[in-house]
N, CA and C atoms as a LAMMPS dump frame, in Angstrom:
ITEM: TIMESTEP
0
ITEM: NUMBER OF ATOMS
225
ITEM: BOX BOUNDS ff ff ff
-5.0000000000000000e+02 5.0000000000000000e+02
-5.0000000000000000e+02 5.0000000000000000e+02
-5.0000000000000000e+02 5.0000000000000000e+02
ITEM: ATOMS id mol type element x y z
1 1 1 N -125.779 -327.91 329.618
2 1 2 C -127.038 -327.853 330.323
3 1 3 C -127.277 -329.192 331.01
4 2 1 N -128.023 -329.349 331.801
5 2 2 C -128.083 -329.999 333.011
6 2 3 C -129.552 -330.127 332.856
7 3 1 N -130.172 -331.417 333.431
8 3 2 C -131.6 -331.397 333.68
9 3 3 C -132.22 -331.735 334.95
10 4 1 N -133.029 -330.843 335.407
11 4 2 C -133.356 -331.073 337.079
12 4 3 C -134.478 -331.609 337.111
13 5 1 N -134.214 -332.087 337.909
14 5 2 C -135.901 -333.27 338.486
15 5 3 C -137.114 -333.101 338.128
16 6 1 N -136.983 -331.704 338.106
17 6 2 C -138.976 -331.246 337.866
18 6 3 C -138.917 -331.05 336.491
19 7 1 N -137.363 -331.47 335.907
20 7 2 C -137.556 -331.511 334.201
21 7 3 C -136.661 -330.123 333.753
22 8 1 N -137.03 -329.134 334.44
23 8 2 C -136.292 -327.964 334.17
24 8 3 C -134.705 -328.009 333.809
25 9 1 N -134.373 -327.516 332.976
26 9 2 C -133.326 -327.148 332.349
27 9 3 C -132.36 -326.263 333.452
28 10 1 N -130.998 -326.378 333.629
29 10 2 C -130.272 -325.64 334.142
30 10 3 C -128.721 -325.39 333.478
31 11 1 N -127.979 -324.341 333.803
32 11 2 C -127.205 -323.782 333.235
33 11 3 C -125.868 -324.177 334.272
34 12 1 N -124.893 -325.044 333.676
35 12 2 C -123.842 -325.208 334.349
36 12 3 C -122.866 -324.089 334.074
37 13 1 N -122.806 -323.634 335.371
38 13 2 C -121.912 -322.316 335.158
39 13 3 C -120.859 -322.28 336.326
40 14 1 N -120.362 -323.718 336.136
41 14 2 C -119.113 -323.593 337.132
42 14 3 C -117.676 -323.344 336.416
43 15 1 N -117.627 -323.13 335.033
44 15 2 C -116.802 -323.322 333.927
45 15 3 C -116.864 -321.531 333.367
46 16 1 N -118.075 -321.023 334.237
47 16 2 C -118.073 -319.421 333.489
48 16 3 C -117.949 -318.69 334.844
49 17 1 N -117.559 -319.064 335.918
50 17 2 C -117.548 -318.196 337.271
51 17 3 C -116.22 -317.751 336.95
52 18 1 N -115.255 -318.305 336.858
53 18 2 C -113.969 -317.991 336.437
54 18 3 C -113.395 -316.721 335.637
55 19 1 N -114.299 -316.401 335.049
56 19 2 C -114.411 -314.987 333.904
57 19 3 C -114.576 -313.949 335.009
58 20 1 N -112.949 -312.788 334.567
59 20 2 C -113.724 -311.726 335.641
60 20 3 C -115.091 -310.889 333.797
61 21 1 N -115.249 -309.731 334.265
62 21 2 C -116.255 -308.619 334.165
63 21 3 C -116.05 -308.605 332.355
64 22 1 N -114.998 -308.106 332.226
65 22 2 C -114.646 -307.686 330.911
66 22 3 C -114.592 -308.849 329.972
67 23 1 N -114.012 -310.056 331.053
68 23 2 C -113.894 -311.199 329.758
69 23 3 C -115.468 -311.841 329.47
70 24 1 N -116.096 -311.728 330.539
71 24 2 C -117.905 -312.201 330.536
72 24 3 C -118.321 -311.271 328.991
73 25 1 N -118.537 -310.121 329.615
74 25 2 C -118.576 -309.197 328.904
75 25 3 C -118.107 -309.342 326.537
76 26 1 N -117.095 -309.82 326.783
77 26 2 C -116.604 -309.992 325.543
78 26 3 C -116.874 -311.237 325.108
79 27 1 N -117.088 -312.208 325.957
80 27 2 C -117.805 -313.32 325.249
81 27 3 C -118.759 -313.206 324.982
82 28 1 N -120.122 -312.661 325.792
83 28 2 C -120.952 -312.236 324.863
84 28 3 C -120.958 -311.209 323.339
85 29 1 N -119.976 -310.495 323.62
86 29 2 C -119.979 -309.75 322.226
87 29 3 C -119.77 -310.45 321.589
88 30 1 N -118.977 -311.388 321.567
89 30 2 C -118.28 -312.498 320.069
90 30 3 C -119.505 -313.392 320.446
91 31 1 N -120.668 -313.501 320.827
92 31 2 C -121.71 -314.838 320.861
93 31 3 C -122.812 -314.125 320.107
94 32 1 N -122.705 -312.379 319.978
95 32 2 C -123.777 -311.757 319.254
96 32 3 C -123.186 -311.665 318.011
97 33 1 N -122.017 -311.389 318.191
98 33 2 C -121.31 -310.851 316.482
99 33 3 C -122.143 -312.029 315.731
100 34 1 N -121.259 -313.331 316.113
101 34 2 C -121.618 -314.811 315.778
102 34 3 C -122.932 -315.097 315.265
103 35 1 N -123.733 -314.486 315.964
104 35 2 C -125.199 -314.683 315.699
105 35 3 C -125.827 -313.377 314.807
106 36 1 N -125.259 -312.342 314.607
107 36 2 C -125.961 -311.402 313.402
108 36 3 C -124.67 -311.779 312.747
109 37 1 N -123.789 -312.434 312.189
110 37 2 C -123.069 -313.105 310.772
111 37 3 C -123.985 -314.003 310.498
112 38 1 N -124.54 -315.035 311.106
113 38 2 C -125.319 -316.162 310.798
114 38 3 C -126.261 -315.459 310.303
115 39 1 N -127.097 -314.524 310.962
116 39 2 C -128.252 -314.046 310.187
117 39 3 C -127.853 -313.63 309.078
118 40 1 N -127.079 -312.878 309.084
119 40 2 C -126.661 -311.846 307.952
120 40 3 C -126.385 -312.8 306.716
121 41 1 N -125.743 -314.539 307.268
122 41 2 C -125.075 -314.904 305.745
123 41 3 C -126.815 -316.293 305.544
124 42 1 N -128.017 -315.685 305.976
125 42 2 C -129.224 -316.572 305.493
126 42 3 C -129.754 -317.358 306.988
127 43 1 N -129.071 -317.613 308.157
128 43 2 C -129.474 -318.669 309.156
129 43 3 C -131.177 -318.208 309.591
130 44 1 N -131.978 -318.738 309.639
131 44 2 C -132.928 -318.893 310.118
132 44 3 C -132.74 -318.528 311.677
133 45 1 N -133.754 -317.88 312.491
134 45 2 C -133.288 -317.378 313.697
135 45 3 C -134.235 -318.74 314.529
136 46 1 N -134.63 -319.592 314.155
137 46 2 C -134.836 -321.066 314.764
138 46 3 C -133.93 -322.318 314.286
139 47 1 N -132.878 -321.71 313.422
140 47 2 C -132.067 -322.959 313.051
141 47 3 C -131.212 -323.318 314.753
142 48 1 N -130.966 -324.73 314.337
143 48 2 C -129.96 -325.311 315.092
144 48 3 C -129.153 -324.54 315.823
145 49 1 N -128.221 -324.146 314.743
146 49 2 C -126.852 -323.404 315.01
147 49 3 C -127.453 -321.759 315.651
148 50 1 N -128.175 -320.639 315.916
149 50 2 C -128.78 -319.982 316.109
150 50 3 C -129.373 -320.228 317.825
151 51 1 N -130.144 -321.19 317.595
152 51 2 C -130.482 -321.247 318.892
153 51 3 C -129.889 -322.439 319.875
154 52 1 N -128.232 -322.493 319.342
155 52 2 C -127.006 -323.225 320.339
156 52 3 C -126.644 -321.76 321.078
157 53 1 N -126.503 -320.798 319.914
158 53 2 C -125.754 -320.21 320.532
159 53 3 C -126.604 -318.938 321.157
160 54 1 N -127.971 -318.959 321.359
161 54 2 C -128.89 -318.209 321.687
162 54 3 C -128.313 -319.157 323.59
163 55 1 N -128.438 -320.307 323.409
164 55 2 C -128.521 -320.873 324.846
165 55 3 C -126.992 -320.935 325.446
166 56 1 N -125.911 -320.527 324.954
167 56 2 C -124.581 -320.186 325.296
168 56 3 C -125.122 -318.712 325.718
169 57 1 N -125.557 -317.962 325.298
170 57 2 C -125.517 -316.637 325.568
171 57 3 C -126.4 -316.347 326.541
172 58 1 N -127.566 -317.657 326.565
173 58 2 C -127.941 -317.388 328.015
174 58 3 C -127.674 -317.57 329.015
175 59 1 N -126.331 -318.59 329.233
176 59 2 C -126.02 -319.052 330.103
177 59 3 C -124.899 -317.825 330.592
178 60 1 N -124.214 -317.299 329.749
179 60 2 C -123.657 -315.741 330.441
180 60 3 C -124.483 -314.887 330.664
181 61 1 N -125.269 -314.438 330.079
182 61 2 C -126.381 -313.286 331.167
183 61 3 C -126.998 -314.224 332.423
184 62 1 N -127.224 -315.375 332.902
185 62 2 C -127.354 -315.713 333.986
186 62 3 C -126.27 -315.578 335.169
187 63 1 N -124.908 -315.419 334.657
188 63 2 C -124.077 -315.11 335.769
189 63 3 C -123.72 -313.682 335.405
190 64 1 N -123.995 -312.958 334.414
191 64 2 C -123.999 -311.568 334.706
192 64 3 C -124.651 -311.144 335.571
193 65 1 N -125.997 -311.26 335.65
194 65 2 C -127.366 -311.163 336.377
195 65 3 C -127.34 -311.621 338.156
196 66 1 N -126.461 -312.693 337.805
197 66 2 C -125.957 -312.975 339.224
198 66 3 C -125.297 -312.487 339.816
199 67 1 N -124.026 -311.91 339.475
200 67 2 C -123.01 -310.712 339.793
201 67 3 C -123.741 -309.404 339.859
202 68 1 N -124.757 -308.821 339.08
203 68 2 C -125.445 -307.992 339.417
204 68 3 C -124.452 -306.757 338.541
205 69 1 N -123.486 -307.09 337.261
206 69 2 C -123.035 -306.467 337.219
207 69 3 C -123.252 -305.216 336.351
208 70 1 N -123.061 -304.084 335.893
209 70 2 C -123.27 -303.576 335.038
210 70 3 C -122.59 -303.763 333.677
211 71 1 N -123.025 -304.365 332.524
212 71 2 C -122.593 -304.137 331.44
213 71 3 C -123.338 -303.567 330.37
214 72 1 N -122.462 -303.265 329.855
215 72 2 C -122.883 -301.882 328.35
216 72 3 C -123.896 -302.813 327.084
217 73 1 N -124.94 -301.987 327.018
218 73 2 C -125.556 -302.781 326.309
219 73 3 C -124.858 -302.923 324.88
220 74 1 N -125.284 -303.968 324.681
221 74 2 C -124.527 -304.832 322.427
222 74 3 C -125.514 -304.234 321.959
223 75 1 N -124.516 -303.299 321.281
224 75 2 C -124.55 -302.632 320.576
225 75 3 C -123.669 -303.153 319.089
């Protein structure tokens, strides 16, 4: 993450353009698995580790969203 002038937070996503559809796609699945194991083995859903990877996972639905693409909801 990156910080812009007016303070706002931004998402460097020159390192995730590279991903076609399916691999976007599957990194988020392994960023949710990741995150209901943590719950599942006690993590607090405001711990640290929880909301790293809450902000990894937002930074792929921002270039999903940008691509406009369709993916299957996590399930």
């Amino acid at each position: 993450m990156t910080l812009l002038a007016n303070g706002e937070e931004a998402c460097s996503t020159l390192e995730l353009n590279h991903l076609d559809d399916g691999a976007l796609y599957n990194a988020m699945k392994n960023i949710q698995n990741q995150m209901e194991e943590a719950v599942r083995q006690g993590e607090s859903l405001t711990s640290e580790y929880i909301v790293q990877l809450s902000q990894q996972l937002d930074a792929y639905v921002v270039i999903a969203q940008t691509r406009k693409m369709r993916v299957k909801p996590l399930t």
